[in-house]
Structures are given as C-alpha cells and as structure tokens.
N, C-alpha and C positions, 0 to 999 in steps of 0.2 A: 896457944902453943900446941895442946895436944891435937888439935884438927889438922894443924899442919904436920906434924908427926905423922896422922896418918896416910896423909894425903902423899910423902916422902915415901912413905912403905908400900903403899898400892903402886906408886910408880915405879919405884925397883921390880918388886916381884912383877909387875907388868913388862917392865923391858927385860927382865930375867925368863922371863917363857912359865913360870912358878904360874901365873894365872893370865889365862887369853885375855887378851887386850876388851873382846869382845863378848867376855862370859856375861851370862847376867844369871840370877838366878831362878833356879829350875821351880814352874808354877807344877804342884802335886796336886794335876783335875783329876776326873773320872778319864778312864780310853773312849775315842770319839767311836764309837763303834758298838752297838749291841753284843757280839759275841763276847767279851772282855767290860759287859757294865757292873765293873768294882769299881767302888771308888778310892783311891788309892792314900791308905792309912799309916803304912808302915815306915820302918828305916828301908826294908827291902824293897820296897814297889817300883825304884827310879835305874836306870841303866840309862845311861848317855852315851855319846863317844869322849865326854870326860871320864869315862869310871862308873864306880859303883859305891857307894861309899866313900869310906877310909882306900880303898882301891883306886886309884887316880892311874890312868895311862901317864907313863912317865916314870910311875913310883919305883924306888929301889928296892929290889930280892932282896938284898943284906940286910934293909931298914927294917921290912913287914916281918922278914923272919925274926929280927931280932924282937919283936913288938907282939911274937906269937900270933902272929895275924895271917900265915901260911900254915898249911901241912901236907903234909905226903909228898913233898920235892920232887920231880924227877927227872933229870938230865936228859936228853933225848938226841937231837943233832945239830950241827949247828948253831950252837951257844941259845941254844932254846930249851926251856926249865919249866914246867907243866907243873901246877901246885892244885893245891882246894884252899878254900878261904876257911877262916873260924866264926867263934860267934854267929851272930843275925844273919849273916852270910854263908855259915857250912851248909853245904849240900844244896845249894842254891845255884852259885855260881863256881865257873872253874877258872885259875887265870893260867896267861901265856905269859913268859919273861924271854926275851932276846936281850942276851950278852949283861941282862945283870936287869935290864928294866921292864916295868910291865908292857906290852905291848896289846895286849887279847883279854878281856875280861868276855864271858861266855856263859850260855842260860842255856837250858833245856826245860826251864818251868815258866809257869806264869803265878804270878807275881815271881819277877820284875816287868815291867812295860818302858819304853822306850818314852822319852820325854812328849812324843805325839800322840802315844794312847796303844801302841803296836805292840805286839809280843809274842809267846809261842801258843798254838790253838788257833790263832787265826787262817784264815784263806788268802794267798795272794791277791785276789781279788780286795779282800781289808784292807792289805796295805797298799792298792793303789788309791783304793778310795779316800785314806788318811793321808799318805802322800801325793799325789797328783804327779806333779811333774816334776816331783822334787827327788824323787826314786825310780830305779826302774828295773825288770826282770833282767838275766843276765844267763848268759849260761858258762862250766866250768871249758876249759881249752878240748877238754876230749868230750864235750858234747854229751855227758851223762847224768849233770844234774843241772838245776835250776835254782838261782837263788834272787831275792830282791834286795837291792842295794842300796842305799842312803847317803850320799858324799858329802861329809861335813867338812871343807879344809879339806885338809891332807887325814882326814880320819872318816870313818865309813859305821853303818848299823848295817850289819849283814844277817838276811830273815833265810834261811837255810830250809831244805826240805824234811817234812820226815819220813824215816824209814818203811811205815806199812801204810800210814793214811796220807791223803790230801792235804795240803796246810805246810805251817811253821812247824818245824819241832826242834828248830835252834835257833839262841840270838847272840849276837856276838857284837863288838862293839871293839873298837882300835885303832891303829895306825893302816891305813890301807897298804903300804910297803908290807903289811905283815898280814893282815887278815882277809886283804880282796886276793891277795897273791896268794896267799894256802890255798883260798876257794878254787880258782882257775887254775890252779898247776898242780892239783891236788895232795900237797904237802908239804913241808920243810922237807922231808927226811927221805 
C-alpha cells in the first residue's frame, strides 16, 4: 500500500511540473577540469538549471520570504525582485523573481560548479572542453560581450565574462525567457 502511495505522489508532482519528468539525481564528482580540482563537499558546491538548494527556479517570493530564506528585496522593473539568499547560501548566490517567481539564481564565486564540473575562474576554453557541443559561445545583440551558453529545455547555465581578467566571472542558471534574454538585450530595465 504504501509503495503505491508513493508511486500516486511522484506521478502528480510529475504531471504538476513540481518535478521534471526527467530529473534524476544530481551525482556531487570532482569538476572534469584541473583549474577547479575540488572535489565537491558541501550543500553549496551544486547550481543546476533546477536551482540551488532550497532555491528551485519556479520557487514562490512570498514562500522563501516567508521561510526567511531571502533578504535585501528590491523591486526594480518589470515585475522583477533582486534578493540575496541566507544561511549556507548568503553571499554566495543572488536570485532574480519575475512577477512573484524565482527565475535567475546567479554566482560570482566558485564553489558553486555546475552539475558538469563548470564554474566561475574558469576559461572558455574549459567550458568547451567540459561541454563539447552541448554549449556554445554567444555574443550579446550590441556586440560587446561574450558569454557561453548551456540549453537545458527551456532553461539555460549562462558562463558570463569577467570584468578585468579572461575567464568566468559569473554563472547564472534559469529560464532562458529571462536569463539568455537579460544577456543579449542587456537588461529588463
């Protein structure tokens, strides 16, 4: 009786969108790549394009704040709401909310790494080598930066440039309607 119970509940939240049909879960290796060989220990080390944690793309504003799971709010344009996370997660990651849900959870450190071993410090060059053909370089609509892209679905790991050196110095992770579109039109707002 209770197998089928559970069996009843994964196929709800499965046809309810609550969890991909095709999630499996996430193996916590080492990154395939010498410049990032940590091998990955923590709650913080993993960033998907499901989330980050308690962070899930999808997740409700209302819920996390109410669960103290946000801070520092801030309304901006466009029904989009810029927070910091708490806990194992402050000052780690940043998230985006359009119209009330998570859309953008976002890195500018390493640790977190991307479920292929990818993260910020690296070289493009890295992430072709970890993704092959499964990513690929991009540029924004005015021609003035360069990012490498990842299409999961309808969701995207976006490796952004950094501002003085060569390499990653952002990872971002979401709904491509919200996070390739910031990139290429260079913002909501």
């Amino acid at each position: 009786m209770h197998r089928l119970v559970y069996v009843a509940v994964a196929t709800v939240l499965t046809l309810a969108g609550a969890v991909p049909a095709n999630a499996a879960p996430l193996l916590r290796t080492a990154p395939s790549v010498a410049v990032a060989a940590q091998p990955l220990t923590t709650t913080t080390d993993v960033l998907s394009v499901w989330g980050a944690g308690p962070y899930r793309i999808g997740a409700s504003l209302d819920r996390l704040a109410a669960a103290g799971m946000i801070e520092s709010p801030v309304a901006t344009c466009d029904g989009v709401v810029r927070a910091g996370a708490t806990g194992t997660w402050a000052g780690v990651i940043l998230l985006a909310f359009r119209h009330g849900r998570l859309v953008e959870v976002n890195t500018a450190t390493a640790p977190p790494y991307s479920p292929a071993g990818a993260g910020v410090g690296m070289s493009f060059a890295d992430l072709e080598t970890i993704y092959g053909p499964r990513g690929s370089l991009i540029s924004n609509d005015a021609g003035t930066a360069t990012a490498y892209l990842v299409r999961v679905g309808a969701r995207v790991e976006l490796f952004t440039g950094h501002p003085i050196r060569p390499g990653v110095g952002a990872f971002q992770v979401g709904t491509a309607s919200f996070v390739e579109r910031d990139f290429r039109q260079g913002g909501t707002c």
